[in-house]
C-alpha positions in Angstrom: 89.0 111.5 85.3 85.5 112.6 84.4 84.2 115.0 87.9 82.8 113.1 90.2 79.2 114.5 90.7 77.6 115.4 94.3 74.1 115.1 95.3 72.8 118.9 96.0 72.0 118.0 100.1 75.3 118.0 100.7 75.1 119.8 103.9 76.4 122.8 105.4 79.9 122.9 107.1 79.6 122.7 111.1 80.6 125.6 113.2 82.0 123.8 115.7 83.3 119.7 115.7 82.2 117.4 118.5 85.7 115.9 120.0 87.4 113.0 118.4 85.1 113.3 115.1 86.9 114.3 111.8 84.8 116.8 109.6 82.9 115.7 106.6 84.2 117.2 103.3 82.4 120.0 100.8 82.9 120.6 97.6 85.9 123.0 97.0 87.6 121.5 100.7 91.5 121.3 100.6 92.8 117.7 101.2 96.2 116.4 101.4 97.9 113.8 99.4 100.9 111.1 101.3 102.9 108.9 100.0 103.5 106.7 103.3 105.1 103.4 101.7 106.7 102.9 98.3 108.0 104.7 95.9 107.4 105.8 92.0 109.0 107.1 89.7 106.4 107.5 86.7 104.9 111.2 87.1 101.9 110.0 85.4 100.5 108.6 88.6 101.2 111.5 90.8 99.4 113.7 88.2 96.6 110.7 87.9 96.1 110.7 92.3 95.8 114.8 91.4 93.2 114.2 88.8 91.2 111.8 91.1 90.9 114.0 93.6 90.1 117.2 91.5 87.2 114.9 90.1 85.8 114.8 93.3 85.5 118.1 93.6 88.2 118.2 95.8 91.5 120.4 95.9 94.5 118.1 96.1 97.8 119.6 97.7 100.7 117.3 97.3 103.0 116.5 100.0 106.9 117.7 100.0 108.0 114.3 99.5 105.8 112.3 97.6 108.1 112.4 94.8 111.0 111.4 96.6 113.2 108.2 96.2 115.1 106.5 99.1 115.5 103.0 97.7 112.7 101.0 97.6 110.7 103.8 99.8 108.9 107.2 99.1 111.8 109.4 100.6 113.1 108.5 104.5 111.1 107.0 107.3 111.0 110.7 108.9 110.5 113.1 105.6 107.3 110.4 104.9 106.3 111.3 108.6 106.9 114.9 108.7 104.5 115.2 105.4 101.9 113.4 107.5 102.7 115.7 110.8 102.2 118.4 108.0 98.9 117.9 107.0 97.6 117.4 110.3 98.9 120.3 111.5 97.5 122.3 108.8 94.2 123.4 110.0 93.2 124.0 105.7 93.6 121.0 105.5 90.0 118.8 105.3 91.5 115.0 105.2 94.8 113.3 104.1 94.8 110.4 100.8 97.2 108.3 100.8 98.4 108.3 97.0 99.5 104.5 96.5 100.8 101.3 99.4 103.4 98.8 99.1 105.8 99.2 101.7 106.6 101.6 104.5 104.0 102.8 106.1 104.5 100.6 109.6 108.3 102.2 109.5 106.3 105.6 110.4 104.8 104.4 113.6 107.0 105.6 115.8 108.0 108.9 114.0 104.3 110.2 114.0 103.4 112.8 116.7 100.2 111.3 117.8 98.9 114.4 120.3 98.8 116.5 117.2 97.2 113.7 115.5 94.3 113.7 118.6 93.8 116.8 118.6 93.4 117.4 115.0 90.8 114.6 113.4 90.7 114.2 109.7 90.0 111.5 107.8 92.7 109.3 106.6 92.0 107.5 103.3 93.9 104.4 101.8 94.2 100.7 101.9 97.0 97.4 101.3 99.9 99.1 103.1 98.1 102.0 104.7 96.1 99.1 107.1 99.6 99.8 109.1 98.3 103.2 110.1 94.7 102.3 109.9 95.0 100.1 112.7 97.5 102.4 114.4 95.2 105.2 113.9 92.6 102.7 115.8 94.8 102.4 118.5 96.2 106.1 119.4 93.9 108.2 117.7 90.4 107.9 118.7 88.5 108.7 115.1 87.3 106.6 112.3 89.5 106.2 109.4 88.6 105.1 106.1 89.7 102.1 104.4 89.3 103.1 100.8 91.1 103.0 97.3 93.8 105.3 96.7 94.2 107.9 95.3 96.7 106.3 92.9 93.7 103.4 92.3 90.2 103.3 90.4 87.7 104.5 91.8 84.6 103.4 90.1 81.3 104.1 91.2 81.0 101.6 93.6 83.7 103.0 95.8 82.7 106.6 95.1 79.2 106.0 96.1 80.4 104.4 99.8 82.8 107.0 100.5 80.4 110.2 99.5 78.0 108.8 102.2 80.1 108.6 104.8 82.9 111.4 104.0 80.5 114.3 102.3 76.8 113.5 103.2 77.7 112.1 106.9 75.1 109.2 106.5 75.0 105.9 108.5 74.7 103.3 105.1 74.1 99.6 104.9 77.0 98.4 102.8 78.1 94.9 101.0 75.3 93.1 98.9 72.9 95.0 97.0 69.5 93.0 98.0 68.3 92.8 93.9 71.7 90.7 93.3 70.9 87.1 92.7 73.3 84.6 93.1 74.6 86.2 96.3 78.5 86.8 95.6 79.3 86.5 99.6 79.3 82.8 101.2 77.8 83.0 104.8 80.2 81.4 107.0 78.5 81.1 110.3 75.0 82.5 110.4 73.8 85.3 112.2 74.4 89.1 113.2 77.0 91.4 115.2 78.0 94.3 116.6 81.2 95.8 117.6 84.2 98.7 116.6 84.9 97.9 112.7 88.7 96.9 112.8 91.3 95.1 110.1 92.8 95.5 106.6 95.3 93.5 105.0 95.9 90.1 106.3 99.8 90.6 105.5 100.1 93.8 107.3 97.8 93.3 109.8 100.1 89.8 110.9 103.2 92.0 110.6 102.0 93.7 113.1 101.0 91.3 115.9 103.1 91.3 118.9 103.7 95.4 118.5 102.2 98.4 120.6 100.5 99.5 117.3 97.2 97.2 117.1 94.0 98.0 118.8 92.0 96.4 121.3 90.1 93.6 119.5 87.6 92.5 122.2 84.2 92.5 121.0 85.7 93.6 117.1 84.2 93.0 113.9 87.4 91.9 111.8 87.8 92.2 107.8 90.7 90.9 106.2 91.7 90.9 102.4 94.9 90.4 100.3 96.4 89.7 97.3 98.9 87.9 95.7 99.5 85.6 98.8 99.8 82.0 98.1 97.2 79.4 99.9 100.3 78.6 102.9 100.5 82.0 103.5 97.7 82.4 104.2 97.3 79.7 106.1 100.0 80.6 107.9 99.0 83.9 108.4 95.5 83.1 110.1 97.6 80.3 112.3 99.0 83.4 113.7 96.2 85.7 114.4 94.4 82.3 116.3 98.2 81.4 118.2 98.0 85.2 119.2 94.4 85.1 120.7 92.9 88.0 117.9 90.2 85.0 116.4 89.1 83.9 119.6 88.2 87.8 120.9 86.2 88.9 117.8 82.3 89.4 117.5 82.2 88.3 114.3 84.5 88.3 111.1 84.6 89.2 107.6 87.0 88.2 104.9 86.9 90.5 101.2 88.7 89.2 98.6 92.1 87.3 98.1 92.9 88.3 94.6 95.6 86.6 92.5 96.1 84.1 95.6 97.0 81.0 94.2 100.1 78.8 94.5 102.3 78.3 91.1 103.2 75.2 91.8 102.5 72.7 89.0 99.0 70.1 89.3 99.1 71.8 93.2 96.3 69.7 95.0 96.3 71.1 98.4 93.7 73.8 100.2 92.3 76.4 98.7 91.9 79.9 100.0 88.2 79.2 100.8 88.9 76.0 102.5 91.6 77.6 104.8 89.4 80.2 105.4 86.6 78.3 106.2 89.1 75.8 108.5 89.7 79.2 110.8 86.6 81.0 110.6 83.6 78.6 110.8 84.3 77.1 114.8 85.0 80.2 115.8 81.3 80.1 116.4 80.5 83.4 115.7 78.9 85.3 113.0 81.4 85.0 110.0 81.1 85.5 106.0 83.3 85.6 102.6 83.2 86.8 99.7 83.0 90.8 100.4 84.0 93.0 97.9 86.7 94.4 99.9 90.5 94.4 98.3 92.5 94.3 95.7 89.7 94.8 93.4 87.2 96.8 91.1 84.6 97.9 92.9 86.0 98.0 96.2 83.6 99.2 99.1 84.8 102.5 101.6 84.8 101.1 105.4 85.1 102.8 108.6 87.5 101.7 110.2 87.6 102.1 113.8 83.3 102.8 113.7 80.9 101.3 115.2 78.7 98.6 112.6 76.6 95.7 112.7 77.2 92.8 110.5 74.7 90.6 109.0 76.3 87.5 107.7 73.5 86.0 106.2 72.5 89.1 103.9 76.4 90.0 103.6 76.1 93.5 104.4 78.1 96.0 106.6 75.9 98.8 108.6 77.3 101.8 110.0 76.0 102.8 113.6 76.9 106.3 113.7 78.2 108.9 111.4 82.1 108.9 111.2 82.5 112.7 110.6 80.6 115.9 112.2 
C-alpha cells in the first residue's frame, strides 16, 4: 500500500489529556493491531493489516495472538482479551486496529478489564464484528470509538480522508453526501434534523446483543445500522426485535448505511425488499430518518464516532460531529 500522505498542520502532541478523551495520532505513533473475532490462516493478510498501517504513517505492533487458531476463532476467548488488556495497558501505545471481524468479539465482554480500559483512552478502530465492543465500549468506557474499516480491509480515500480528520487533525467534520453529488445516493426517510450520542453498527451484532448488560443507553441516540449478506426476513426480523425491545421508539433520529449482498436466493422471490422493510420500521417512527449512507460492507466506507456527539441532517444526508473525539 502506497503511504498514506498527511496534511503538514497536523498538530502538536498535547502535554496533558483532558479525562475520558483518547489522544489523536502523529505520524511515527505506535498503534496496536487485535484480532478480536475470527480466525486466518493466510499470512498475506496479517502482513497486508501491517502494510495498511505503515501507509499511514503509522507503526503497527502486532498482538501475541493474532495468529493463533482455536477453531473457528483467533486463539481463546481469554488470549484475544489479554492482547486487548495489553495494548491498553501499554502506555506506547497510541490506538488499537482491529485487523479483520467475523466472529468473537461479543465472547470478550466479560474477560476485558474495563477500569484499565477507563483509565487509559485510545481509540479503538474496526467495524462488522467489532460493533460488539463498539457498543460495549459505549457503555463502560466513556470515549468515542471509531467505526472504521479494518485494518485487514481497503481503505480508499474516502475512508482515509474521514478518519485523518477526526484521529490525526482532531477536526469536528460534516460527513455523508458531498453537496456537488447529483442524484443524491441517500433516500430521506423522514425529513428534518437531530442531535444526540452517535451509537450502532451492525444490525446482526447489534440484535445479538439486545437483552445483555453490554449495550448503551439509547435515549435521545442517533442510531446507524448496516449489514451484509442478510436476507430481506432477517432483516425484517432483526428490526422487529430492536422495536419489541423499545431501542426504535427511544431514538432521536436513525440512519441505515448499506445492506450489501442482502437479497433472498429464493427463485422468482416477490416479497419485501430491504428498502421496503426499512422504510416499514423507520418512517412512523416520526423522527428524522434516512438511507442510503455509505456506511458498511462497502468501498468507500465513511469513519464514524461512535459514542460522539453529532447532528444529523436527513434531508442533505450528512453526519456532523459536535466535538472533537480525541485531545
Amino acid at each position: 500500500m502506497a503511504a498514506l500522505s498527511l496534511p503538514l498542520s497536523a498538530a502538536t502532541r498535547p502535554t496533558a489529556l483532558p479525562s475520558h478523551m483518547p489522544p489523536r495520532l502523529h505520524s511515527e505513533d505506535r498503534v496496536g493491531l487485535i484480532a478480536p473475532a475470527s480466525s486466518d490462516d493466510n499470512p498475506f493478510h496479517l502482513e497486508s493489516a501491517l502494510a495498511t498501517i505503515r501507509g499511514m504513517g503509522l507503526v503497527p505492533q502486532a498482538g501475541r495472538h493474532v495468529s493463533d487458531i482455536y477453531g473457528y476463532l483467533s486463539g481463546t476467548d481469554r488470549d484475544r482479551a489479554a492482547d486487548i488488556n495489553a495494548m491498553f495497558a501499554d502506555d506506547g501505545i497510541r490506538a488499537i486496529f482491529a485487523i479483520r471481524g467475523g466472529w468473537g468479539s461479543a465472547r470478550l465482554l466479560p474477560l476485558l478489564d474495563w477500569d484499565l480500559i477507563r483509565a487509559h483512552p485510545k481509540l479503538l478502530i474496526g467495524f462488522s464484528d467489532v460493533t460488539a465492543l463498539h457498543l460495549a465500549f459505549a457503555a463502560r468506557a466513556g470515549f468515542p470509538t471509531l467505526h472504521a474499516p479494518n485494518a485487514d480491509n481497503l481503505w480508499d480515500s474516502i475512508s482515509w480522508a474521514s478518519f485523518w480528520r477526526m484521529a490525526f487533525s482532531g477536526e469536528t467534520p460534516r460527513l455523508g453526501q458531498p453537496e456537488a453529488q447529483e442524484p443524491p445516493s441517500h433516500v430521506t426517510i423522514r425529513p428534518g434534523k437531530a442531535k444526540g450520542r452517535l451509537l450502532g453498527g451492525n444490525l446482526t451484532i447489534l440484535s445479538t446483543l439486545m437483552g445483555t448488560p453490554w449495550l448503551p443507553d439509547f435515549d435521545g441516540a442517533i442510531l446507524f445500522l448496516e449489514d451484509v449478506g442478510e436476507a430481506e426476513y432477517r432483516i425484517d426480523r432483526m428490526l422487529n426485535q430492536l422495536a419489541l425491545g423499545g431501542i426504535l421508539d427511544r431514538l432521536a433520529g436513525i440512519i441505515f448505511g448499506q445492506c450489501t449482498r442482502c437479497a433472498n436466493d429464493v427463485p422468482d422471490y416477490a416479497g419485501f425488499t430491504v428498502p421496503e422493510i426499512v422504510d416499514h420500521y423507520l418512517s412512523p417512527l416520526g423522527i428524522a430518518a434516512f438511507s442510503g449512507a455509505n456506511i458498511g460492507h462497502i468501498r468507500n466506507q465513511l469513519c464514524l464516532p461512535v459514542g460522539a456527539d453529532v447532528e444529523m441532517d436527513a434531508d442533505a444526508g450528512t453526519i456532523r460531529l459536535l466535538q472533537p473525539i480525541v485531545a
